[in-house]
DOKOLVO-187441 format. One record per residue: x, y, z of N, C-alpha, C, O in turn. Coordinates in steps of 0.05 Angstrom, whole numbers. Layout:
REM DOKOLVO-187441
     n_px     n_py     n_pz    ca_px    ca_py    ca_pz     c_px     c_py     c_pz     o_px     o_py     o_pz
        X        Y        Z        X        Y        Z        X        Y        Z        X        Y        Z
...
REM end
This chain:
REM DOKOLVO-187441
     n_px     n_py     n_pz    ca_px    ca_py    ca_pz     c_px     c_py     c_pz     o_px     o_py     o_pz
       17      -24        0        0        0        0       18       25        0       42       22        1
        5       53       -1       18       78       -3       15       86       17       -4       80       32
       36      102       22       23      129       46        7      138       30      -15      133       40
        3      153        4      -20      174        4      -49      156       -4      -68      168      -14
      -50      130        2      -73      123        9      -89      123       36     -111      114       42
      -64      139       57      -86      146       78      -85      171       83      -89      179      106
      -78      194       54      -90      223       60     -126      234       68     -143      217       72
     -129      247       68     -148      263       77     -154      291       78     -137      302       93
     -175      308       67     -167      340       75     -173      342      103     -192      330      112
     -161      353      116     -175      360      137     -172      394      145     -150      400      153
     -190      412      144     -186      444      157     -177      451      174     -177      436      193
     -162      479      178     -143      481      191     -160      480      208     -157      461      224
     -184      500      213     -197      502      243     -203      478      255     -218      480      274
     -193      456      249     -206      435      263     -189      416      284     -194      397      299
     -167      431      276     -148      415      288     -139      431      320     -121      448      323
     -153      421      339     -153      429      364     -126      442      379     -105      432      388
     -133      462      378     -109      484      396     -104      481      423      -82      478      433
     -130      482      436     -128      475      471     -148      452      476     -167      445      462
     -141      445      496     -166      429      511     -191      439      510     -193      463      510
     -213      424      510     -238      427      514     -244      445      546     -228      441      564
     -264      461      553     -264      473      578     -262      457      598     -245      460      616
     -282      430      597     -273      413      621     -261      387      608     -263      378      586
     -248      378      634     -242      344      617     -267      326      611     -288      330      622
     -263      309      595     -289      292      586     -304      300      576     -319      283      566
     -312      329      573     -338      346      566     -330      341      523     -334      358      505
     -323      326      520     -317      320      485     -342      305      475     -362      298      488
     -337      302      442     -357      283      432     -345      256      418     -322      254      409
     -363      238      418     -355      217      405     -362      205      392     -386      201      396
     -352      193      372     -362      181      344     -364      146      352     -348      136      368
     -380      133      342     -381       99      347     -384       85      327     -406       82      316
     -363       74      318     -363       63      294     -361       31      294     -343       20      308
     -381       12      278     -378      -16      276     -349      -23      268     -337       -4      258
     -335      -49      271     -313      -48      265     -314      -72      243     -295      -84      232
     -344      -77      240     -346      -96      212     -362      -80      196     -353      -74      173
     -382      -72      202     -401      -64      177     -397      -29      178     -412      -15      164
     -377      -16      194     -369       17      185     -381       29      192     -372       52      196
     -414       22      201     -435       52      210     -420       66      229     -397       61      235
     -431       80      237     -421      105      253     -449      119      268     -470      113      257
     -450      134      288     -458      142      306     -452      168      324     -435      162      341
     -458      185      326     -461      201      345     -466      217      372     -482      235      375
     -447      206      392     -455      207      422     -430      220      439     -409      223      427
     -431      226      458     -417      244      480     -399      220      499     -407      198      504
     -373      231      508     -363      217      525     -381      209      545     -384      185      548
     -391      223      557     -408      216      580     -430      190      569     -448      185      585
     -430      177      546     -448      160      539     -436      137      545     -448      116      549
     -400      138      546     -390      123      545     -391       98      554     -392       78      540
     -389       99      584     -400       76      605     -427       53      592     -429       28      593
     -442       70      582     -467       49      566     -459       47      543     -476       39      527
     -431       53      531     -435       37      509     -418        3      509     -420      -18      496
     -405       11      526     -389      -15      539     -406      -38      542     -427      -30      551
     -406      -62      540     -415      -87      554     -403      -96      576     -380     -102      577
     -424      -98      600     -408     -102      625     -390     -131      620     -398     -147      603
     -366     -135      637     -351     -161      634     -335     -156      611     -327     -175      599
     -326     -119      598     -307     -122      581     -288     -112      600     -291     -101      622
     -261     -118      583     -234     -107      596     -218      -83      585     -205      -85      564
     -219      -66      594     -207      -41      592     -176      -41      591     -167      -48      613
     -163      -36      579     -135      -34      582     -120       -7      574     -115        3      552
     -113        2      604     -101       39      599      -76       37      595      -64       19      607
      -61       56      577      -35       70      580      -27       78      601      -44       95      605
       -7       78      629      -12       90      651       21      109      647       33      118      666
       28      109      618       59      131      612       54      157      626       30      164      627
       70      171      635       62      198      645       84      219      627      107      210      622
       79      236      621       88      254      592      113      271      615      106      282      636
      138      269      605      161      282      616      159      313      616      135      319      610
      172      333      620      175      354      614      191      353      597      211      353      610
      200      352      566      222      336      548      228      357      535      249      355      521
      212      384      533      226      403      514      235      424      531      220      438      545
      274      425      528      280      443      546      302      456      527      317      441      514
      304      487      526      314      509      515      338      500      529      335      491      552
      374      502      514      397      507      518      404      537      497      394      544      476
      426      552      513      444      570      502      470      554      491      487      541      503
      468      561      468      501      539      458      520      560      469      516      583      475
      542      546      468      569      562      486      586      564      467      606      576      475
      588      556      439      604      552      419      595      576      398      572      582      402
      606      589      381      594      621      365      581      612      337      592      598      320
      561      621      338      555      648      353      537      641      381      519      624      383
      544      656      398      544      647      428      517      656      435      506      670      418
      505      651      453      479      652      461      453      650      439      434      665      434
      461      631      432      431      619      418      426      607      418      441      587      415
      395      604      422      370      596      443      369      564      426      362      562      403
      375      546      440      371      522      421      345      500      434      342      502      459
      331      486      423      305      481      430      318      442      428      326      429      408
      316      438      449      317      401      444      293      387      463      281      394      483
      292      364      445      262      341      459      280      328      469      299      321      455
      279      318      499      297      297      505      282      267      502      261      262      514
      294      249      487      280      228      482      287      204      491      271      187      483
      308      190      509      304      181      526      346      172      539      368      179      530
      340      161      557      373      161      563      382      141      548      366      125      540
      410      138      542      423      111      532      448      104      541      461      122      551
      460       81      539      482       78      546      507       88      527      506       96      503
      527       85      543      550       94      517      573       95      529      578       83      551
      594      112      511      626      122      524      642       91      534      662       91      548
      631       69      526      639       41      534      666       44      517      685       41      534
      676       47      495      707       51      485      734       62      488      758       57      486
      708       88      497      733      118      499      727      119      537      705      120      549
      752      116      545      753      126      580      746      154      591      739      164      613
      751      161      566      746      202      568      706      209      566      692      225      577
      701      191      549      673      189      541      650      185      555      627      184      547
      660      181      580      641      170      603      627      183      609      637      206      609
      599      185      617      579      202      625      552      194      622      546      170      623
      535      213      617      508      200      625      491      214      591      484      237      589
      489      199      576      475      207      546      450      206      542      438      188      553
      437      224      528      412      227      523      406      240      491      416      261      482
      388      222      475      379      220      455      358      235      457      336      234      468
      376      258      437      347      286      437      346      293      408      364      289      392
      321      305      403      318      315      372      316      345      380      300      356      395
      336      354      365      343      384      363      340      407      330      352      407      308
      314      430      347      310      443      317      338      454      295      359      462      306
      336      453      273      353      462      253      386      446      267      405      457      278
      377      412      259      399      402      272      430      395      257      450      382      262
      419      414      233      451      412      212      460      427      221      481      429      209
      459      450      243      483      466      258      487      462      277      491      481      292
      488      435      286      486      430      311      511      405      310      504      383      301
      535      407      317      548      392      311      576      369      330      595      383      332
      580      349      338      593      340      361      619      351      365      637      350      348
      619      366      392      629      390      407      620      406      414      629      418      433
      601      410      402      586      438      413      580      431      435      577      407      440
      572      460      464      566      448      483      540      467      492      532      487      481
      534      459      505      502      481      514      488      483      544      481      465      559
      486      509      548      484      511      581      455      512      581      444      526      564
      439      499      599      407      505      611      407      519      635      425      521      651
      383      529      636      372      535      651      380      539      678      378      561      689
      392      511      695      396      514      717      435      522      719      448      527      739
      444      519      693      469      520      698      485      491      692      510      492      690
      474      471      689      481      443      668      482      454      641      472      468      623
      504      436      651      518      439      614      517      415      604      512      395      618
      522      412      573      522      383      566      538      390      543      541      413      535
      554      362      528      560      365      500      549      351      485      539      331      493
      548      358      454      534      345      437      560      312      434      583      317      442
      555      294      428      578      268      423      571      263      394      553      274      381
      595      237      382      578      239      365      568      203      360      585      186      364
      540      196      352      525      174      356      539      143      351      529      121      358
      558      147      339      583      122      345      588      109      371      594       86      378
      584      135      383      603      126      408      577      112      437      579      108      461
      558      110      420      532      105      445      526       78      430      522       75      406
      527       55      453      512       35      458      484       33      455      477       55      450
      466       20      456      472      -10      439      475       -3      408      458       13      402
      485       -8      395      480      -10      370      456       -7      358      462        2      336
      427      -10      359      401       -6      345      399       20      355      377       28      349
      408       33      365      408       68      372      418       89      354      415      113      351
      434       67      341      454       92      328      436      100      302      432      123      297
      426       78      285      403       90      267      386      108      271      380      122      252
      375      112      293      359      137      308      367      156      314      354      176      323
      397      151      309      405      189      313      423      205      293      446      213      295
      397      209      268      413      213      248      393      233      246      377      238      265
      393      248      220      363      269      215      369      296      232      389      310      229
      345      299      255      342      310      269      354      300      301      351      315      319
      361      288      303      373      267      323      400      269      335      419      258      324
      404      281      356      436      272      367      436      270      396      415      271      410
      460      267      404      470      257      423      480      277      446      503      283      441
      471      290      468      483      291      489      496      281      512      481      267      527
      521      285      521      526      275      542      536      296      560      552      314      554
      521      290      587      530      304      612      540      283      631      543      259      630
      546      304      651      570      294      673      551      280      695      561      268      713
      534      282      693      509      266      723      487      266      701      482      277      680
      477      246      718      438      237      709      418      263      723      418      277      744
      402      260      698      388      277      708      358      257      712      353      236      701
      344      270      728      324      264      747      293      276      736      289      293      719
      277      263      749      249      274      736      249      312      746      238      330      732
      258      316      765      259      335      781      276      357      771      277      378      784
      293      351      741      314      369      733      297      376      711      299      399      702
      275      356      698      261      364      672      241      368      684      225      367      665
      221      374      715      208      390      721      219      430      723      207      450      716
      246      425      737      251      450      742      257      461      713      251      484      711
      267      452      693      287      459      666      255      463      641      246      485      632
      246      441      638      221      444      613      201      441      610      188      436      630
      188      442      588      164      440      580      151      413      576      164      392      574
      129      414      574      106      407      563      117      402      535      122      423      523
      121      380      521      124      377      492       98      382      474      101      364      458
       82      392      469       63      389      456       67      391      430       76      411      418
       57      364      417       63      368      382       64      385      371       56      406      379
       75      382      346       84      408      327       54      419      314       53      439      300
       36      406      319       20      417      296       -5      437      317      -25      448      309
        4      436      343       -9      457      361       12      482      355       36      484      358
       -4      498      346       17      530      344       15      540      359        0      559      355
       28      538      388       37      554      413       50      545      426       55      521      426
       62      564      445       75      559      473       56      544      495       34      552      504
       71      517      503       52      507      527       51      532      540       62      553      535
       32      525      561       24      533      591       27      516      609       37      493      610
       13      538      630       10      518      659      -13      498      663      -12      480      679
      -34      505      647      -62      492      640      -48      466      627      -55      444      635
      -30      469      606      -16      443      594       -3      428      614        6      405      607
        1      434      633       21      418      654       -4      402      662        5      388      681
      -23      398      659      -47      390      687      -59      371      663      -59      347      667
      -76      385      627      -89      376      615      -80      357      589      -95      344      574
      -49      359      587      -44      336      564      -27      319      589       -3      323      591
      -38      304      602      -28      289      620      -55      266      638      -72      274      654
      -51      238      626      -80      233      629      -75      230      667      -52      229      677
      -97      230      682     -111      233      707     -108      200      721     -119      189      740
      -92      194      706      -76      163      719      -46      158      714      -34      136      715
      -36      183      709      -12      175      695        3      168      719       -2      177      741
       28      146      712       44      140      742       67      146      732       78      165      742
       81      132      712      108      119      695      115      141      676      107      144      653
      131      156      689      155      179      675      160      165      655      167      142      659
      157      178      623      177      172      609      171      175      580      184      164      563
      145      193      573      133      198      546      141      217      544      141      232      563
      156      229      513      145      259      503      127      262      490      124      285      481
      116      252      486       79      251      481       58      230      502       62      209      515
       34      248      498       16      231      521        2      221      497       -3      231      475
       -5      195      510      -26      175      503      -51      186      509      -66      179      527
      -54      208      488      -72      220      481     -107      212      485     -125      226      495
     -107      182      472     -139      180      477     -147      176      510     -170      183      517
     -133      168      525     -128      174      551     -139      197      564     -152      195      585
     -137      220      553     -136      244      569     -168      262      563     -173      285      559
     -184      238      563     -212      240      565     -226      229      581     -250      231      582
     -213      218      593     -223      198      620     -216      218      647     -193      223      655
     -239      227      659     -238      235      691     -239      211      707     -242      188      699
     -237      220      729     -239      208      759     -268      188      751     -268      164      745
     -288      206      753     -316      200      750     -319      180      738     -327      158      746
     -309      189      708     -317      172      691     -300      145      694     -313      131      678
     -291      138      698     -278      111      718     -278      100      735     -265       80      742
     -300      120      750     -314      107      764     -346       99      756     -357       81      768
     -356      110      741     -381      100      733     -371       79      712     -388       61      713
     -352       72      693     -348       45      678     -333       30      710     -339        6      710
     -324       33      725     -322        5      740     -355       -1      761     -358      -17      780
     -374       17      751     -395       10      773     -418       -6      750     -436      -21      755
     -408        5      722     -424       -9      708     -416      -47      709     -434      -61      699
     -395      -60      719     -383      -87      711     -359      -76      697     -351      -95      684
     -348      -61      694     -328      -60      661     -303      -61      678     -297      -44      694
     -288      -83      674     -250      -83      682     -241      -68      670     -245      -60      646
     -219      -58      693     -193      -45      685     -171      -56      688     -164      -64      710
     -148      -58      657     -114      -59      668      -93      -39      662     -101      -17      657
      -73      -42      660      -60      -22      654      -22      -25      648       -3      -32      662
      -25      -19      626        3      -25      616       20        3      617       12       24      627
       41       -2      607       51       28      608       71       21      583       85        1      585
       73       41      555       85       47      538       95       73      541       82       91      551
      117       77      532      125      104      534      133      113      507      148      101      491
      117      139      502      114      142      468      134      159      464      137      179      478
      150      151      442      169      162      432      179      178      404      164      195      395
      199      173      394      202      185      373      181      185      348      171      206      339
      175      163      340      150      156      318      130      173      316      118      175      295
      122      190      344       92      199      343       96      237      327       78      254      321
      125      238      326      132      263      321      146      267      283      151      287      268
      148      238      281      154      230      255      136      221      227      123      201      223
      139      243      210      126      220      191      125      201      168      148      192      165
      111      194      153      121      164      137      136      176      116      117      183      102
      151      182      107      169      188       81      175      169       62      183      175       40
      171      149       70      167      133       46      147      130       24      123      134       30
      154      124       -2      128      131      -10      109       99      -11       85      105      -11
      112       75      -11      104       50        7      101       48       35      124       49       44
       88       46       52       84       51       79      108       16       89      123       15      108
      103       -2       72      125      -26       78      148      -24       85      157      -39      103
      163       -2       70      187        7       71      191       21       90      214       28       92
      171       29      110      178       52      132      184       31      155      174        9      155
      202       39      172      215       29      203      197       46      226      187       68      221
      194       37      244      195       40      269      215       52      286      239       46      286
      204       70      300      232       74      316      226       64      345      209       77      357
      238       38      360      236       28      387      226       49      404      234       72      404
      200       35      424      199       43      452      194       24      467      189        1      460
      195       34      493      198       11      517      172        4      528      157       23      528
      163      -15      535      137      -24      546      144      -33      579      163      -32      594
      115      -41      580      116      -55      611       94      -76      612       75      -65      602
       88      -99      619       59     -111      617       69     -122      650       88     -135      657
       45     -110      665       46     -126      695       31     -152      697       11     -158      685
       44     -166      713       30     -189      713        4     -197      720       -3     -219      714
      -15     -176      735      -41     -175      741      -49     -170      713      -61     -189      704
      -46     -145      694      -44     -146      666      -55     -172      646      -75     -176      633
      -37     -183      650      -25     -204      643      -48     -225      647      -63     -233      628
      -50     -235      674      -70     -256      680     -106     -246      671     -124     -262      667
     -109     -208      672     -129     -207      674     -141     -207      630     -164     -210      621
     -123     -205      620     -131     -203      591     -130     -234      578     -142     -241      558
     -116     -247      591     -115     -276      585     -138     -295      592     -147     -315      581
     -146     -280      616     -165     -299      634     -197     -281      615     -216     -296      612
     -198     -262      608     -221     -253      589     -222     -257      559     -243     -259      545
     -190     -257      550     -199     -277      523     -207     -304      519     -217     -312      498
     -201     -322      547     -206     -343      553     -237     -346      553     -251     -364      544
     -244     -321      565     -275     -328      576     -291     -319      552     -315     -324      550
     -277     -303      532     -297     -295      504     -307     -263      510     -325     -252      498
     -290     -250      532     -308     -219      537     -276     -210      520     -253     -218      516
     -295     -186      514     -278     -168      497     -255     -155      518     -257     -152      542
     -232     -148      499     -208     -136      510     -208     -100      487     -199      -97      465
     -224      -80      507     -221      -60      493     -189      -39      503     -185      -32      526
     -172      -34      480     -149      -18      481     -155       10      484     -164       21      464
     -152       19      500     -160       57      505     -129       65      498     -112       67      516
     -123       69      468     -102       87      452      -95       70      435     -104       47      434
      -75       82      419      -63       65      404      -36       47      413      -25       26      404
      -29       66      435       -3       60      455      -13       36      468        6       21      475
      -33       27      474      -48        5      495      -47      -18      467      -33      -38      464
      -60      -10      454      -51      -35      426      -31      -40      414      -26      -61      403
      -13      -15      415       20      -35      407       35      -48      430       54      -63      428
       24      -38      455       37      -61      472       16      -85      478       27     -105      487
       -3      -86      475      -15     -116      480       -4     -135      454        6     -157      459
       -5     -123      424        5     -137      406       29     -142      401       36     -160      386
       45     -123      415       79     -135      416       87     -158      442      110     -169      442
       67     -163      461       75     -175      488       60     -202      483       57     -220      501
       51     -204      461       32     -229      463       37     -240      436       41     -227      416
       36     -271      438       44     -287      418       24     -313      420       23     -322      443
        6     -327      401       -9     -342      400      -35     -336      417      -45     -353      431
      -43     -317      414      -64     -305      436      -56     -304      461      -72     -307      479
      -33     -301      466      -28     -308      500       -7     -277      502       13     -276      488
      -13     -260      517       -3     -238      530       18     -247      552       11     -261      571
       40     -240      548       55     -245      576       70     -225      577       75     -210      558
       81     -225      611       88     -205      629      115     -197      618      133     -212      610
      115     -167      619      152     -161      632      159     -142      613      141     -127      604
      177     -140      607      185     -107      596      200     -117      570      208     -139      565
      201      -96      556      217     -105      526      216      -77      507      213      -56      519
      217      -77      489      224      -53      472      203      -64      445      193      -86      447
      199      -48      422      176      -56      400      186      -30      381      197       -9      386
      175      -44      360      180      -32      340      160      -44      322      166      -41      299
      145      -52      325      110      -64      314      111      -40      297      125      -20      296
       88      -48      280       79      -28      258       62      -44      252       67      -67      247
       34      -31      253       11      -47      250       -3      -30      225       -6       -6      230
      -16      -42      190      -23      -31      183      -39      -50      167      -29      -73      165
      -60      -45      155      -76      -65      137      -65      -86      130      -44      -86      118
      -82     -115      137      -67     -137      129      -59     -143      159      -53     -167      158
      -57     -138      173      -44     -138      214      -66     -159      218      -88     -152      209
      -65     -187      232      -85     -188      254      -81     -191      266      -61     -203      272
     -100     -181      286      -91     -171      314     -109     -196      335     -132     -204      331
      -92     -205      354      -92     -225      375     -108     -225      401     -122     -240      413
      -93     -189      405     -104     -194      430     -131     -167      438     -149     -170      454
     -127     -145      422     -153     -124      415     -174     -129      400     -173     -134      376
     -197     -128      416     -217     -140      404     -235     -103      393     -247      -99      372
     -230      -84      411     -246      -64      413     -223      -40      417     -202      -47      428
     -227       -6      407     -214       -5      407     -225       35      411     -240       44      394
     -217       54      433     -218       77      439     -199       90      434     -179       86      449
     -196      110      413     -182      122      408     -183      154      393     -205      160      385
     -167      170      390     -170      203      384     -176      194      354     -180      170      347
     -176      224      332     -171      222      307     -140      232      308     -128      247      324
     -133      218      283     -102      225      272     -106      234      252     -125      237      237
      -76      241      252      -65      263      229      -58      239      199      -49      216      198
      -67      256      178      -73      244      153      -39      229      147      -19      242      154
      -35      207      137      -15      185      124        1      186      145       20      201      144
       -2      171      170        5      175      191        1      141      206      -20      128      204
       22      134      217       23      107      223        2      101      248       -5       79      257
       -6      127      257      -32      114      279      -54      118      260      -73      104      267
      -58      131      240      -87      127      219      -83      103      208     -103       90      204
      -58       93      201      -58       60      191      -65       44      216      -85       30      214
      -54       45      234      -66       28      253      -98       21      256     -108       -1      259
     -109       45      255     -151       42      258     -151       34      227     -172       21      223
     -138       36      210     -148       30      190     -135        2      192     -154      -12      198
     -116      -14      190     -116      -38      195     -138      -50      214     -152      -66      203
     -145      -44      244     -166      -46      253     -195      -43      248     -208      -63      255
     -208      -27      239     -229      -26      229     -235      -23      189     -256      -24      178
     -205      -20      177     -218      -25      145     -206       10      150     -205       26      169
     -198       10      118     -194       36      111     -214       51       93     -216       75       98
     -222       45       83     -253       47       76     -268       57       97     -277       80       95
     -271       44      113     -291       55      140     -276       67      153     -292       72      171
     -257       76      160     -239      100      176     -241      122      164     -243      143      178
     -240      124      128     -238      147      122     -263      163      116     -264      187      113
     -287      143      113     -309      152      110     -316      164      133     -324      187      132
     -313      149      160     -321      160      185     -301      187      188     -310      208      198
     -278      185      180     -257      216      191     -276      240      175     -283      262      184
     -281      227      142     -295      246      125     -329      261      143     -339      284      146
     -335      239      148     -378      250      170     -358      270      189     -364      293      189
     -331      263      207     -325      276      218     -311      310      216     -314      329      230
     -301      307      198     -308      332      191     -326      346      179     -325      371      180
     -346      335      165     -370      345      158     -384      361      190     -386      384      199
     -389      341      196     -399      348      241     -377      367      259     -380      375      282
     -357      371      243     -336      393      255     -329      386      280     -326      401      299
     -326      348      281     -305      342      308     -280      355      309     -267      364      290
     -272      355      335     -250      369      343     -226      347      333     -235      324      334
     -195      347      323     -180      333      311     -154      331      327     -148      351      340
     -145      320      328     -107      309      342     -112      304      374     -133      300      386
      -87      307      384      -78      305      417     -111      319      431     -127      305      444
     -115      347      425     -133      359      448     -159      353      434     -175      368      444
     -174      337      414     -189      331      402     -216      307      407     -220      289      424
     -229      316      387     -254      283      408     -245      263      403     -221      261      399
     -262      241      403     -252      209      403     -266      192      384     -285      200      372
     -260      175      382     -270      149      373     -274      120      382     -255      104      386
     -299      114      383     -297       85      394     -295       71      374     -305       81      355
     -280       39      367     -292       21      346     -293        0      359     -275       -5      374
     -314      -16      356     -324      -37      370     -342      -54      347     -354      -75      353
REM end
């Protein structure tokens, strides 16, 4: 298949700038995941659209502070340089001088950005750029090419250095500066597990409440934790979607997890995924219908032609047009019926991306 077989127009106005006034207060579309109809109802419908005795399975990633401004120290001197920190790695294992603590960041206009250069933040940490040779494991170093390099500093830094130092990453296709409202509302209301520069978005429609009225209806909850990474900021450049890679992130499947999605495929009740992050880790952790425990890294790519094992049902935002999470619902529900439904959806002027309404397919 092509990427530009999963374009779409979509208007600028539609593509959600801020959050909705309250959380949950969104709308939602319900779409068959065999015969395509579609439907029109409110989060708050949600709880009844569920069948009691299904299993819920949340994202529980919690979104880092990952975009933090450095001053380069190299000339021309004091300019303002913008990096995503994307996650730590090992390295400096060759060179004795090389030792330190590395972090894989994507940095704007990164052809002037070059190993040596060094850059002071915020609190007075400095770091130098290295260059991606020299970092372990080896499947890393393909990922830090492009936009992609390598810092290394003299100590680890702490959740508490990218609270005091940055931002709120919020995708490129929101045109603004986070806020403080962003610190609270692209962060879903269960998050535990540091370690996203993006939030698992369909997530961050779920209140307190409303999790509590789906566990009073019968409906289970589990909860995995993916931490979303580079991919969600990338897009397909190939012109075959086959030809496109993955870039690794890290998972978690707990063993309550574990026993509770096994023991419901067993029994025939549905296993619904709330994101797309909740479906690439149930389908990377499970083999022959059987989900099992423990941590590992994925590079899955799920797109028409995928079948899927362990998602039976499936809650999720709208995405951005030729985009590997629009292949995903469209491997899941038919591309045909995704684009017809994205098409009613903008006809109805749903709200679109991260701060946007939802979709059920079931």
């Amino acid at each position: 298949m092509e990427t530009k077989d999963f374009y779409f127009d979509l208007p600028e106005h539609l593509i959600a700038q801020r959050p909705g006034e309250t959380r949950g207060d969104d709308r939602l579309m319900v779409i068959s995941r065999q015969g395509g109809g579609y439907r029109h109802c409110c989060l708050k419908d949600l709880p009844e659209l569920i069948a009691p005795g299904t299993l819920m399975v949340f994202n529980n990633s919690r979104v880092r502070r990952a975009r933090v401004y450095g001053l380069r120290l190299n000339p021309p001197l004091d300019r303002e340089t913008e990096f995503l920190f994307i996650r730590p790695l090992a390295g400096g294992r060759s060179l004795a001088d090389m030792d330190g603590i590395f972090w894989q960041v994507m940095v704007k206009n990164a052809r002037r950005h070059k190993p040596g250069h060094c850059y002071r933040f915020p609190d007075g940490t400095c770091a130098e750029l290295v260059p991606p040779e020299l970092v372990s494991p080896a499947e890393y170093r393909t990922e830090t090419g492009g936009e992609f390099r390598v810092l290394r500093f003299d100590s680890p830094l702490d959740e508490s250095w990218f609270d005091a130092n940055g931002h709120i990453p919020l995708p490129p296709y929101i045109k603004r500066e986070d806020t403080a409202d962003d610190g609270e509302r692209y962060q879903t209301v269960y998050a535990e597990e540091s370690g996203s520069v993006a939030a698992p978005t369909a997530g961050l429609h779920f209140t307190q409440e409303l999790l509590d009225r789906i566990a009073e209806r019968g409906i289970d909850t589990a909860w995995v934790t993916l931490h979303v990474g580079l991919g969600t900021f990338l897009p397909v450049r190939t012109e075959k979607i086959e030809d496109h890679t993955m870039h690794s992130e890290t998972y978690t499947v707990p063993e309550e997890t574990a026993r509770k999605v096994n023991l419901a495929k067993a029994e025939g009740r549905p296993v619904l995924a709330v994101g797309t992050t909740s479906v690439r880790t149930l389908e990377s952790a499970s083999g022959d219908g059987i989900l099992r425990a423990g941590s590992g890294s994925t590079r899955i790519f799920i797109y028409p032609g995928y079948c899927f094992r362990i998602a039976d049902q499936l809650f999720t935002n709208f995405h951005t047009p030729e985009s590997t999470l629009l292949m995903l619902v469209s491997a899941f529900a038919g591309r045909d019926h995704i684009l017809a439904a994205y098409a009613e959806a903008v006809k109805k002027q749903y709200r679109f991306f991260s701060y946007g309404d939802a979709m059920l397919i079931r």
